[in-house]
C-alpha positions in Angstrom: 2.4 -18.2 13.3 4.5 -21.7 14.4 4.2 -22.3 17.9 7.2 -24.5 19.3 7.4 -26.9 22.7 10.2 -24.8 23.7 11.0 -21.3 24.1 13.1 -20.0 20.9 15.9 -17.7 21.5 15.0 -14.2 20.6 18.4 -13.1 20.5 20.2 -14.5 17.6 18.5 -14.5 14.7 18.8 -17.5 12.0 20.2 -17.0 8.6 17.2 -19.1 7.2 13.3 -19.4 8.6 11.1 -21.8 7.9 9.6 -21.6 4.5 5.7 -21.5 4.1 4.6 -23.4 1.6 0.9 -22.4 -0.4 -0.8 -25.3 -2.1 3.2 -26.6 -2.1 5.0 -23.5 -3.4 6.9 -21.5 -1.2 5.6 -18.2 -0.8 8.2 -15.2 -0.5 8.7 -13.7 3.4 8.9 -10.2 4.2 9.5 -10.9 8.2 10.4 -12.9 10.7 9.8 -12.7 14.6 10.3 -14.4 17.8 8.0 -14.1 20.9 8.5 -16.6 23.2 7.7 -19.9 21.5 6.1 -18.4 18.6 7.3 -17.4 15.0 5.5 -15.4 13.5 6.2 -15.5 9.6 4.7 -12.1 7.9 4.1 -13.4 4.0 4.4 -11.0 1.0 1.3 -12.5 -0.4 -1.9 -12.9 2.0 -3.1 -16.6 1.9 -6.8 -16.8 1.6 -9.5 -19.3 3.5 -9.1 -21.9 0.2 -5.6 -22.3 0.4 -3.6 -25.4 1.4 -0.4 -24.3 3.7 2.0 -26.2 4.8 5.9 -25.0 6.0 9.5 -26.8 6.2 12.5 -25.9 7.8 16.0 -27.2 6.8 18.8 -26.6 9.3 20.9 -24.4 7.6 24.6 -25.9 9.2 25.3 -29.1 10.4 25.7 -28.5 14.2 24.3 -26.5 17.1 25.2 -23.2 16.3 23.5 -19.2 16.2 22.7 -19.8 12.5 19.5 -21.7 13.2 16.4 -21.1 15.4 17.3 -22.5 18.8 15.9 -22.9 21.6 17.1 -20.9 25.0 20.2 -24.0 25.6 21.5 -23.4 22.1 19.4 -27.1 20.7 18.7 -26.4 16.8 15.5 -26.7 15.5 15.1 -29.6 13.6 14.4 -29.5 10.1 11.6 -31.1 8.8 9.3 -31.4 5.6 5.5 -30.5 4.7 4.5 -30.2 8.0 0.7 -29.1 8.1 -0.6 -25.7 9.0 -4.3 -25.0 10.2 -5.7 -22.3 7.5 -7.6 -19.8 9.7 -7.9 -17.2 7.4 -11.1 -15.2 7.3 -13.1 -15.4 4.2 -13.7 -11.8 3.3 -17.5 -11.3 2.2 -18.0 -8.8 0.0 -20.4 -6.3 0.2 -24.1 -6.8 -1.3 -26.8 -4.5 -2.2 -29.8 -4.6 -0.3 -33.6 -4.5 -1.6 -34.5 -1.4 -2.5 -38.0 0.5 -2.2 -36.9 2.7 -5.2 -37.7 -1.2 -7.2 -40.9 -1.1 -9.2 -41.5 2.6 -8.2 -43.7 3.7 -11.1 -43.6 7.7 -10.8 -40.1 9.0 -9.5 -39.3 12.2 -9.2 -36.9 13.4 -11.7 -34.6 15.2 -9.7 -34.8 12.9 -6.6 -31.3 11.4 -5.3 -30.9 7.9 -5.2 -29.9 6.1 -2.3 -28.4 2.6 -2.3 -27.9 0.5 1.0 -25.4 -2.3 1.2 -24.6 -4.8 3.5 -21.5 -3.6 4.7 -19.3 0.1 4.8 -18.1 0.6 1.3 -15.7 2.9 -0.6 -15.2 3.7 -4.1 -12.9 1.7 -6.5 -10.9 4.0 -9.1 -12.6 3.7 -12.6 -15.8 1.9 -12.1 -19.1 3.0 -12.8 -23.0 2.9 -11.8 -24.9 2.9 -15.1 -28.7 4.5 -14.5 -29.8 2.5 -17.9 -32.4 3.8 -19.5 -34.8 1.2 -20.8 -37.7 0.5 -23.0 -41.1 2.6 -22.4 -43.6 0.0 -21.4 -46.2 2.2 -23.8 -44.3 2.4 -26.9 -41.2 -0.3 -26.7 -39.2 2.0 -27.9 -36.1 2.9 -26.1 -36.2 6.0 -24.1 -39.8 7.1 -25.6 -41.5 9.6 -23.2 -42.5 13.1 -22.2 -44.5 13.9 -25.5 -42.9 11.0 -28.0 -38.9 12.1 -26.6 -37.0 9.3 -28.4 -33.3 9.7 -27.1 -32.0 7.1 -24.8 -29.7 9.1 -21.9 -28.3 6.4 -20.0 -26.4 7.8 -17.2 -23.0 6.7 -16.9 -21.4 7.8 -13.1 -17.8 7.3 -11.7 -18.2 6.0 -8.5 -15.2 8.2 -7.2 -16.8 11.3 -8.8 -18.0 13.3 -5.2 -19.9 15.8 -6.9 -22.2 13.0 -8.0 -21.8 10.4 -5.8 -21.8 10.2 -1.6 -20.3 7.5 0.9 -21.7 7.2 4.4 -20.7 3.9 5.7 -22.8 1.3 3.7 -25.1 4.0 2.5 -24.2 5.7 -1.2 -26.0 8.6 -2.5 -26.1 9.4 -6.5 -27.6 12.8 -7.4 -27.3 13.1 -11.0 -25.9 16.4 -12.5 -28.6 15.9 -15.2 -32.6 14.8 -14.3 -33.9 12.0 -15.8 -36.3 12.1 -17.9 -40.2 12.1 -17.6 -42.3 9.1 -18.4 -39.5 7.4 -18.8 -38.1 3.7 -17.7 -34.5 2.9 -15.8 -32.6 -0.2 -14.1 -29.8 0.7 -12.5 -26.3 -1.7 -12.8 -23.2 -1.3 -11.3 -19.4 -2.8 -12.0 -18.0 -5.3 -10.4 -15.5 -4.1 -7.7 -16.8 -0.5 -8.1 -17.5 -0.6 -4.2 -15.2 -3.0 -1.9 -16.0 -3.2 1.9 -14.4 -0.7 3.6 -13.2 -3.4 6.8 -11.2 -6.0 4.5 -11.2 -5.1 1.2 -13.5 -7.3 -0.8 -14.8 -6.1 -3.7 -18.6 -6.6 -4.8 -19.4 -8.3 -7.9 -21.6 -7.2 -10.9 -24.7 -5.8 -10.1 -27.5 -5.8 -12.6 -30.7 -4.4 -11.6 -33.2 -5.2 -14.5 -35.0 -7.0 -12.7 -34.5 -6.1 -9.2 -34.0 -2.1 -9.0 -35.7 -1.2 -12.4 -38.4 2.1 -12.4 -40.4 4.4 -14.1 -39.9 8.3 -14.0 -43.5 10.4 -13.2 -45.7 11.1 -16.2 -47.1 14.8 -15.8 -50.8 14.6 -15.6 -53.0 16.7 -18.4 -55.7 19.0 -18.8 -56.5 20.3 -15.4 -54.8 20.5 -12.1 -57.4 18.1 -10.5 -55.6 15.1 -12.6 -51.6 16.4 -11.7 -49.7 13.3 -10.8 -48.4 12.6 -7.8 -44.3 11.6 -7.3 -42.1 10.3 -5.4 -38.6 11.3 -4.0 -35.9 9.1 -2.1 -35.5 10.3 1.2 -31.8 10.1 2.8 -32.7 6.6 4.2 -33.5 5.1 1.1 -37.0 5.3 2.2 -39.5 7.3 -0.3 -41.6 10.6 0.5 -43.5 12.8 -1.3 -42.8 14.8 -4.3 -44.3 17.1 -6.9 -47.6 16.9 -8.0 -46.8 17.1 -12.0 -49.3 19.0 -14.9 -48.7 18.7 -18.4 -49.6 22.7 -19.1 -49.4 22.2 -22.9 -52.4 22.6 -24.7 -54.1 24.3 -21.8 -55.4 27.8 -23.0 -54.7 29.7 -25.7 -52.0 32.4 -26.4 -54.6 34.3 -28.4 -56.4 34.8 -25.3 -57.3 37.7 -23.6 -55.1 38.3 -20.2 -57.0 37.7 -17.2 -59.2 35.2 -19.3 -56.5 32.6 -19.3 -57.1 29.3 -17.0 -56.4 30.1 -13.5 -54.5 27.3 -11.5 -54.7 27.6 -7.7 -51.5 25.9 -6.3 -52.3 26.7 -3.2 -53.7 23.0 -1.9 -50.2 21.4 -2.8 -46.8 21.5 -4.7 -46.5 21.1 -8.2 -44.5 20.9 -10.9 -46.5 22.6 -14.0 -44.1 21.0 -17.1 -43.7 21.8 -20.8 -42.0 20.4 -23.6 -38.8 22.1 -25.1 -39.4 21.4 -29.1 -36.0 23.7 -30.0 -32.5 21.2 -30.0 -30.5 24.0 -31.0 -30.3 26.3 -28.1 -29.9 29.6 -26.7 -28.5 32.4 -29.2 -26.6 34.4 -26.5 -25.8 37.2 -29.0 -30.1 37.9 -29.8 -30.7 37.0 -25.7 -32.7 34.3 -27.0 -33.5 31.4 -24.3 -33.4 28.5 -26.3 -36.9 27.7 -25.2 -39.9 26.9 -28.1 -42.8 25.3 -26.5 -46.0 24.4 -28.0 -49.0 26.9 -27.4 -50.5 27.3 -23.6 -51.7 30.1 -21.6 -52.4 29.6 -18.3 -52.8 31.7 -15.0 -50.9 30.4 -11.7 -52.1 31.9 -8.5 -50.5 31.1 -5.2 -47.4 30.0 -6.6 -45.5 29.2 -3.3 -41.6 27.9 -2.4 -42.3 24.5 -3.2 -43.6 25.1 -6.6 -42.5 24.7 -9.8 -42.1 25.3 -13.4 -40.6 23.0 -15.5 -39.1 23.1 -18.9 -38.2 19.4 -20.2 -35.4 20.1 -22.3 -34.9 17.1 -24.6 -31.6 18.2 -26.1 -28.4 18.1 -24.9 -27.3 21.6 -25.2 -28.9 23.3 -22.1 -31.1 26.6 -22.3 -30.1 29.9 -20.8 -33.2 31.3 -18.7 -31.4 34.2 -17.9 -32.5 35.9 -21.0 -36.4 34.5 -19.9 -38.8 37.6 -21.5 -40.4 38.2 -18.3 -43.2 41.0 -18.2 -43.5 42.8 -15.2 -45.5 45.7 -15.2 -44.9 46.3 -11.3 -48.4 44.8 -10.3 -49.5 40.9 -10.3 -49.4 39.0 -11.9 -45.6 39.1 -13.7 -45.9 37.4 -17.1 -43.2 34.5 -18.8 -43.3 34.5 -22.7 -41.8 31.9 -24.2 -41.4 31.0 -28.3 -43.2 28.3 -29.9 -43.8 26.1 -32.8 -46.9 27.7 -33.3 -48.2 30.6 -31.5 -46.1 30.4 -28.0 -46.8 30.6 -24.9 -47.6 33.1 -21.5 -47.3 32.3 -17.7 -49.2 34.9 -15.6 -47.5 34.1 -12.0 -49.0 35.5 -9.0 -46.5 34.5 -5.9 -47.9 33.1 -2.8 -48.3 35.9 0.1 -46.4 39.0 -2.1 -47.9 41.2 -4.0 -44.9 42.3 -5.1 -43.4 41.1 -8.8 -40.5 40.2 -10.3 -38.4 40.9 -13.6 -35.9 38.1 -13.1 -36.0 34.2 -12.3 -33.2 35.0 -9.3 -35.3 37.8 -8.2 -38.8 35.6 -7.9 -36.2 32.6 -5.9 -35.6 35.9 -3.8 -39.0 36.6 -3.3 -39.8 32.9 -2.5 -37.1 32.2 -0.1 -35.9 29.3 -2.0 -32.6 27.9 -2.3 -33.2 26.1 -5.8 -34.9 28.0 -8.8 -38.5 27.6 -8.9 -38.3 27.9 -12.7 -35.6 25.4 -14.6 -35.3 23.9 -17.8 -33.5 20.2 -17.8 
């Protein structure tokens, strides 16, 4: 805006207004107005706090006459040369990431969400990414080694715009993976730069690289007895943390070769837990034998009480997913319903005795049904 000592007639306007000038080049108009004694000059380019502005004016005719700015008594505004203008643009702060409790967590839960805070509403930039990177173990040093010597990296790679994955709430963005991470395993997280801008003027963050500063470790399932199951965490909506599963490593436990109702009994009744095995087969389900795609090592082992929060979980290490539909589930109409599953040796068996029924099951729907759940209590990922 140019504010004049005189009123400037609104009436005609001038074939020419004054020209801004940024750091002395003369920046194209799109508009000018008149309000009293102020011109207000709309740029086609916004200036930003850093630049040097200036404006001339040349009287476009040689007398008094409509084809200049005037003021009310016809006068023409005099022309003039790299006349200074005070810069009062805004610098635009982008948005920053704020600390994060999920840093140094050492025994995520591998389906939690992650939540991210930043300084400032945010939306999503077209093509830009948040990389959950998945690093080194601490144990091993090798890349991505884990959950019973797994060795391949899976780095997650997420579009920001991608809603089925990723949630905006003013400054607070949720990722829930399609895919878990993996156990024992460790992650930074990084993010491009502009992937979020804030949402008020537009500035766009720049690279983010957690290694340091948002890196974490994935829960490693305890072993041998449910007395040493490990204890998770989950991101709660807030980005604070809460409680998870409490995790078992079943292989090894028992023996398929066992007589039934000999088998280890686990009571889960005193908390919830995630009772895990190892996948050993890359290749897959074989829809056309109803095979599941699932070969664990050998195990047998009773669970009693096995409530809604509860869970069984087959680590599949592979990138083709299994098909637990075709699960051989043995249920001879009275507790508890039996899970075989193929091994690299002998196998294994799952006696499951539900929390509060009786009543079995011969399908993994039908024991969600049974459990009131609205997530499968048995999944392999």
């Amino acid at each position: 805006t140019l504010t004049f000592s005189e009123t400037i007639d609104p009436v005609h306007t001038p074939i020419t207004f004054p020209d801004v000038l940024v750091g002395g080049v003369a920046r194209a108009l799109v508009d000018g107005a008149v309000n009293g004694n102020v011109v207000t000059l709309t740029l086609g380019t916004a200036v930003i706090s850093s630049d040097v502005v200036t404006f001339s004016y040349t009287d476009p005719t040689s007398g008094n006459d409509i084809n200049a700015l005037q003021d009310l008594a016809g006068n023409d505004v005099a022309s003039g040369a790299a006349i200074p203008v005070t810069n009062q643009t805004v610098v635009a702060t982008p948005p920053t990431l704020s600390a994060s409790l999920l840093d140094n967590v050492t025994n995520l839960e591998v389906s939690s969400n992650i939540v991210l805070n930043f300084s400032a509403n945010v939306s999503a930039a077209t093509g830009k990414y948040i990389h959950i990177v998945n690093d080194a173990n601490s144990v091993t040093g090798v890349t991505g080694a884990g959950f019973h010597g797994e060795s391949t990296v899976n780095t997650l790679d997420i579009l920001v715009t991608d809603s089925t994955q990723v949630t905006i709430a003013g400054g607070k963005v949720t990722i829930n993976p399609t895919a878990d991470l993996d156990l024992a395993n460790n992650y930074h997280i990084t993010i491009d730069a502009g992937a979020f801008t804030a949402s008020s003027s537009g500035a766009a963050m720049a690279a983010y690289d957690g290694t340091t500063t948002l890196n974490f470790s994935t829960v490693t399932p305890g072993t041998s007895a449910l007395a040493n199951a490990a204890a998770s965490q989950v991101m709660n909506t807030d980005g604070t943390l809460g409680s998870g599963h409490l995790w078992l490593d079943i292989e090894g436990i028992g023996s398929p070769s066992a007589i039934a109702g000999t088998e280890p009994m686990l009571d889960l009744s005193s908390g919830n837990y995630a009772l895990a095995a190892k996948d050993y087969d890359a290749a897959g389900p074989i829809d056309a034998t109803g095979y599941d795609g699932v070969k664990t090592g050998d195990f047998y082992v009773g669970l009693d009480n096995f409530g809604a929060g509860d869970l069984l979980y087959i680590d599949n290490q592979s990138s083709v997913a299994n098909n637990l539909i075709f699960a051989n589930i043995i249920d001879d109409g009275t507790p508890p319903t039996t899970l075989r599953f193929a091994g690299t040796s002998l196998g294994s068996l799952v006696d499951i005795s539900l929390s509060g029924t009786t009543t079995t099951f011969s399908t993994i729907d039908d024991m969600k049904l049974l459990l009131g759940t609205t997530t499968s209590p048995v999944i392999s990922a």
